[in-house]
Residue, then its C-alpha position, 0 to 999 in steps of 0.5 A: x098332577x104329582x110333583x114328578x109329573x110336574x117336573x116331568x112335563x114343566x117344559x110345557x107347563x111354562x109355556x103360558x097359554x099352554x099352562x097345567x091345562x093343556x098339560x091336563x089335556x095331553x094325560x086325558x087324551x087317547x090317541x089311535x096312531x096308524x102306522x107304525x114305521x118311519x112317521x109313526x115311530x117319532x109320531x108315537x115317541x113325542x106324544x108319549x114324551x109329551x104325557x098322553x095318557x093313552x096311545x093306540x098303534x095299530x100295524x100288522x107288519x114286523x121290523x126288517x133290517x129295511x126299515x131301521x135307516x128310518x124307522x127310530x123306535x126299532x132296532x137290529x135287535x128287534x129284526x122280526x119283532x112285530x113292529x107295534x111291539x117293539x114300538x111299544x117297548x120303545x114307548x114304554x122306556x120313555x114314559x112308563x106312565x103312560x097306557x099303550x095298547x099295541x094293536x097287532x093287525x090291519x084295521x079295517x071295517x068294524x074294528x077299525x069303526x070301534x077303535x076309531x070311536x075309542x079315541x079323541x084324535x087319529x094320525x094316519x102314519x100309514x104307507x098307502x092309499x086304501x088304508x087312508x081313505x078308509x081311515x078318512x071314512x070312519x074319521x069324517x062319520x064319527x067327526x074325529x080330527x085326522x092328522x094325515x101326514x106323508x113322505x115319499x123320495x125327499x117330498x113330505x106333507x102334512x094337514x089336519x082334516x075333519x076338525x070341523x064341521x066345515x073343515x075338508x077330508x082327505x077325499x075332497x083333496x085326494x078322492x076315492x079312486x086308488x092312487x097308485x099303490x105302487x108309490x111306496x118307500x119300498x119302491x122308490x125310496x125316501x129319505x131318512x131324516x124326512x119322515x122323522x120331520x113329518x111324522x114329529x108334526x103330526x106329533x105336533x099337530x095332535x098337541x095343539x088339538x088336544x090342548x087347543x093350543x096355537x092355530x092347527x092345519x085345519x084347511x090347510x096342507x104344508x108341502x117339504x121339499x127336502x131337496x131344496x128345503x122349500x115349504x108350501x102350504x096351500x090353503x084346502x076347501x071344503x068340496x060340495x060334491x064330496x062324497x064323504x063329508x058333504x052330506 
């Protein structure tokens, strides 16, 4: 680490059990971020400001005037851009040390199996059900820490899944069978200001993974309520009977 990387990220580096080896941690560490609208724009924005070496983000959208009441790393500029574009430009004024691969199409099947095996953690920023329970399949095969976070209305949450061998998937809390795919910020609305909440813990969150620091959500699933601004968190179990990661 050179002495402007040291300047760079010192706010960390003081921190005593994060230190230059959580720091180190954060510069090695690839990341594949799914989604690149309200949570995936603060997600990537922090790990970039944080020193991740390599982030990946994966979307086959562009911007609409729709999306800048919360999406942060678009602007009026960038209406009809693809969205992994100008996240990426975004990204690269606030750490142009960094590597970012802008994926410009909808994972799935084997790209999605390959990307998923190139990178230590996956966040899924995405904005419906399909996509996330493929992302969780490839995720719990490969053993590959997922960092899923949501936001609907003035209702966000968050939770790690696949930390361990131990630890519940997404399909032990959810199961397989579509939710309604009609539940989506487009139809029914959401709050600016939350999805920039969620989307900068599941920044958090992936921190703490890569560098091993603190205690993440592993087995556990926070609630927001916006409205009130009540936090929940409920404690997840591992089902027996899941058929996506207990066998």
């Amino acid at each position: 680490m050179n002495d402007e990387q040291l300047l760079r990220y010192s706010r960390h580096i003081l921190l005593g059990d994060f230190d230059l080896s959580g720091q180190e941690s954060l510069m090695r560490a690839r990341v594949l971020i799914v989604g690149a609208g309200g949570l995936g724009c603060p997600a990537a924005m922090y790990l970039a400001a944080s020193g991740v070496g390599y982030i990946a983000i994966a979307d086959d959208d562009v911007v609409d005037v729709s999306n800048l009441q919360r999406q942060v790393g678009h602007n009026t500029d960038d209406i009809g851009t693809p969205k992994v574009l100008s996240l990426s430009e975004t990204l690269r004024r606030i750490n142009p040390e960094i590597l970012i691969e802008p994926i410009l199409e909808r994972l799935q099947g084997e790209n999605l199996r390959k990307k998923i095996s190139q990178v230590d953690v996956v966040l899924d920023c995405s904005d419906n059900f399909s996509t996330r329970v493929a992302i969780n399949h490839v995720c719990a095969e490969l053993k590959k820490p997922l960092v899923s976070g949501a936001a609907i209305r003035a209702e966000g949450q968050i939770a790690v899944f696949n930390l361990h061998k131990d630890s519940p998937c997404y399909v032990c809390l959810y199961g397989e069978n579509p939710a309604d795919e009609n539940l989506t910020c487009s139809n029914s609305g959401v709050l600016a200001p939350l999805v920039g909440v969620i989307g900068s813990m599941q920044a958090l969150e992936a921190i703490k993974i890569i560098a091993s620091y603190g205690q993440a959500l592993d087995g556990r699933l926070v609630l927001l309520d916006a409205r009130s601004m009540e936090w929940r968190t409920l404690t997840l179990k591992k089902d027996p009977e899941c058929p996506v990661c207990s066998h």
